[in-house]
C-alpha positions in Angstrom: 0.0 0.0 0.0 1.6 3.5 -0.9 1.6 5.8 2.3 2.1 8.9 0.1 -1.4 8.2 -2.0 -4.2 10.7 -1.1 -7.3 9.2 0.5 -10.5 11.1 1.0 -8.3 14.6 1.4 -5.6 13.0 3.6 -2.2 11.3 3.0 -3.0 7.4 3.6 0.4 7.6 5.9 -1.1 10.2 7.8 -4.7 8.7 8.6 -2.1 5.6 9.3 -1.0 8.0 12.4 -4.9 6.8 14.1 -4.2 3.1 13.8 -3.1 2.6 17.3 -6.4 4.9 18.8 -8.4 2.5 16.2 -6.6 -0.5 17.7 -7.6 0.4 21.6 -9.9 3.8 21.1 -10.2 3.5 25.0 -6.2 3.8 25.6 -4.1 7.1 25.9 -0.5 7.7 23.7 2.5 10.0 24.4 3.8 11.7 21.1 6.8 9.1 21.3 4.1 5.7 21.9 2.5 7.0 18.4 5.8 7.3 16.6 7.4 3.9 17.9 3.7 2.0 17.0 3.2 3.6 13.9 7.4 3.3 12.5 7.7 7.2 12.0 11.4 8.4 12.2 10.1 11.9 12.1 9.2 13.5 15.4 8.0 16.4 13.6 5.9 14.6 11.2 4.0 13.1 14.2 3.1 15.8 16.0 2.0 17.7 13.3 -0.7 15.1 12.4 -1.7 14.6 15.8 -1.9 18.2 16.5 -4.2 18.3 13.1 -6.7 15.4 14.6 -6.8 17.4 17.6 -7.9 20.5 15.6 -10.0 18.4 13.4 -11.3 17.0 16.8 -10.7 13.2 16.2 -8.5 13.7 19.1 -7.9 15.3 22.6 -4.5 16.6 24.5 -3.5 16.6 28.0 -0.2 18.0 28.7 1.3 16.1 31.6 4.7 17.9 33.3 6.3 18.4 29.6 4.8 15.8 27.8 1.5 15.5 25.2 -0.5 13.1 25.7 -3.7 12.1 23.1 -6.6 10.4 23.6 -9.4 9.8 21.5 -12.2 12.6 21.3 -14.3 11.7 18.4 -14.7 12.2 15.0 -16.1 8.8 13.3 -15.6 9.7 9.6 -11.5 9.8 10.4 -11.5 6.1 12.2 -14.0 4.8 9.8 -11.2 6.1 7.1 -8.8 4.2 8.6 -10.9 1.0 9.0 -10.6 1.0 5.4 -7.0 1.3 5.1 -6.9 -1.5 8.0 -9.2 -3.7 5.9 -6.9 -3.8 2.8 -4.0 -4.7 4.7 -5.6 -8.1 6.6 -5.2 -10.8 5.4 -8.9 -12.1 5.1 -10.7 -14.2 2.7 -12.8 -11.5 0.8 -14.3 -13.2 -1.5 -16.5 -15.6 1.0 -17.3 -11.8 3.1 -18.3 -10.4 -0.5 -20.8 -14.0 -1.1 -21.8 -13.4 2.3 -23.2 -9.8 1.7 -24.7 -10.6 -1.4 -26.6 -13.0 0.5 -27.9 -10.3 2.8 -30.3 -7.5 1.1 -30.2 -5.0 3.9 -27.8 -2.0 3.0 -27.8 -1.6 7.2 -25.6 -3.4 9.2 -21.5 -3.7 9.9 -20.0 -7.0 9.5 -16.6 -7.4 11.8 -13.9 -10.2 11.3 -12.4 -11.4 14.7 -10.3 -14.3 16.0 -7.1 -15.3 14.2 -8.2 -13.7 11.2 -8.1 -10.1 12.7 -5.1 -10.9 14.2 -3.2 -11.5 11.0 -2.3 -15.6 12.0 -5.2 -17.8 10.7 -4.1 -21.1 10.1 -5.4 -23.7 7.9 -8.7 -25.0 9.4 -9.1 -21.3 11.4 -13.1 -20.3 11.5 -13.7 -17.1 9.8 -15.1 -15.8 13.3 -17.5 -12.9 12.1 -20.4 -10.3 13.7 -23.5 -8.6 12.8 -24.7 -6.1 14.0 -27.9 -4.8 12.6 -30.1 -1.8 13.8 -33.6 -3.8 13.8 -34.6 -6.8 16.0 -35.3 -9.2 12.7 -32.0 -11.2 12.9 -33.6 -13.7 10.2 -32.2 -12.6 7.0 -28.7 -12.2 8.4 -28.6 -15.6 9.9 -29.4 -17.3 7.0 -26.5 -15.2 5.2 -24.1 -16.5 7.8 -25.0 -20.0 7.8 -24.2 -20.0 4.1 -21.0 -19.4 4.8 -20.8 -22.8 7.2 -20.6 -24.5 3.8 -17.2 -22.2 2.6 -13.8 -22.5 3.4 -12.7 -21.5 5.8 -15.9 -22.1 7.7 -17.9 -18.8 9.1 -18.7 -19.0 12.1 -21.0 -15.9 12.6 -23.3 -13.9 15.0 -25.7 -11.3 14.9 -26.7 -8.9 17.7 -28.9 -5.6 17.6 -27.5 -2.4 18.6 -29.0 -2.2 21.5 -27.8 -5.6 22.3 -23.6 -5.0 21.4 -23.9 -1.6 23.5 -24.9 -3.9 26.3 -22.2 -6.4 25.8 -19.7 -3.2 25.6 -20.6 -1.7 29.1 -21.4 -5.5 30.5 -19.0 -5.8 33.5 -17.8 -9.5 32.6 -15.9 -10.2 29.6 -18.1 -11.2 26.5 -17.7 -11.9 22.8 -18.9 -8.0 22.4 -15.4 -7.0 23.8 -13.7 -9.6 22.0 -14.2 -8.3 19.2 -14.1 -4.5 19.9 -10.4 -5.7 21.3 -9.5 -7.2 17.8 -11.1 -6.7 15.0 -11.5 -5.7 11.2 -14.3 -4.1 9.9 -15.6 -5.6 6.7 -18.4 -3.0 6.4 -20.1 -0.2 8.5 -17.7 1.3 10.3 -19.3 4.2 11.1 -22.3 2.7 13.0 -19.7 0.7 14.9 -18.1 3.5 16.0 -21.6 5.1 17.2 -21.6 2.1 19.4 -18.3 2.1 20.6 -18.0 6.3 21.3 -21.2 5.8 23.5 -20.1 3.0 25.8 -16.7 4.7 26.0 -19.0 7.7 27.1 -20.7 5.2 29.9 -17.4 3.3 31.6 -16.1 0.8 28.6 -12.3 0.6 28.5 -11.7 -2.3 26.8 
């Protein structure tokens, strides 16, 4: 993937610079965390795209003794960006994802690869471990997508949950598939309604 090329207004290596708040949204990064996680040699480079997300309010600063420290603040259209640039670096099977979503007619809903797959280490007989998450209480349709992809290889195994019911999983005090998958993850499509999710547990105690 070329760094340099420009995506939706930004450089892709700059969007790039959000990958580890997009990784763990709930975590906080000194200037010199971001540069070591993200392979920038340039100091200066770094803090001038952080300082822009802070402007363009994707981001927040605290200045502790004489160093900046950033935390996520919103702005969904930038991490949903970089979902996209995430999603073209995994390693995932797209074509059984694409048969999977022409199976389902709904243009609403995200679809989210987990396990070994969003890790980047499947190996051969891994699941394809997939969610859906789907604004309306008729999981049907979507059910009978995923168990299509029971027949592929590698084998989906999938689950679908409401909004209403992955918020609750999020802000859930015991660990649950919900945080799985916010902890690693690739978002196949609708990253911006995941994010709608995600920003409002933050809001209500979830940290990961």
């Amino acid at each position: 993937m070329d760094k340099t090329v420009q995506f939706n207004g930004f450089i892709k290596k700059e969007l790039l610079i959000l990958a580890p708040f997009v990784k763990t949204p709930w975590a906080s990064f000194t200037l010199t965390e971001i540069k070591m996680l993200t392979r920038n040699k340039s100091h200066h480079y770094v803090f001038e795209a952080l300082e822009k997300f802070c402007f363009l309010g994707a981001l927040k600063k605290i200045i502790r003794g004489n160093t900046n420290v950033y935390s996520v603040k919103g702005g969904i259209e930038y991490f949903s960006l970089v979902e996209v640039l995430m999603k073209e670096k995994a390693r995932l099977p797209f074509k059984n994802l694409d048969l999977i979503a022409e199976k389902i007619k709904s243009p609403y809903y995200t679809l989210i690869v987990g396990g070994s797959y969003a890790a980047g280490n499947p190996k051969a007989g891994s699941d394809l471990d997939v969610v859906v998450i789907i604004p309306d209480a008729d999981k049907k349709p979507f059910q009978v997508a995923l168990r299509e992809g029971e027949l592929m290889i590698p084998e989906v195994h999938g689950f679908v949950f409401t909004y209403p019911e992955f918020y609750s999983m999020l802000v859930n005090d015991e660990f649950n598939l919900g945080k799985e998958f916010a902890r690693k993850h690739v978002i196949v499509y609708g990253a911006e309604a995941y994010y709608k999710i995600l920003f409002e547990a933050m809001k209500h105690g979830f940290k990961g």
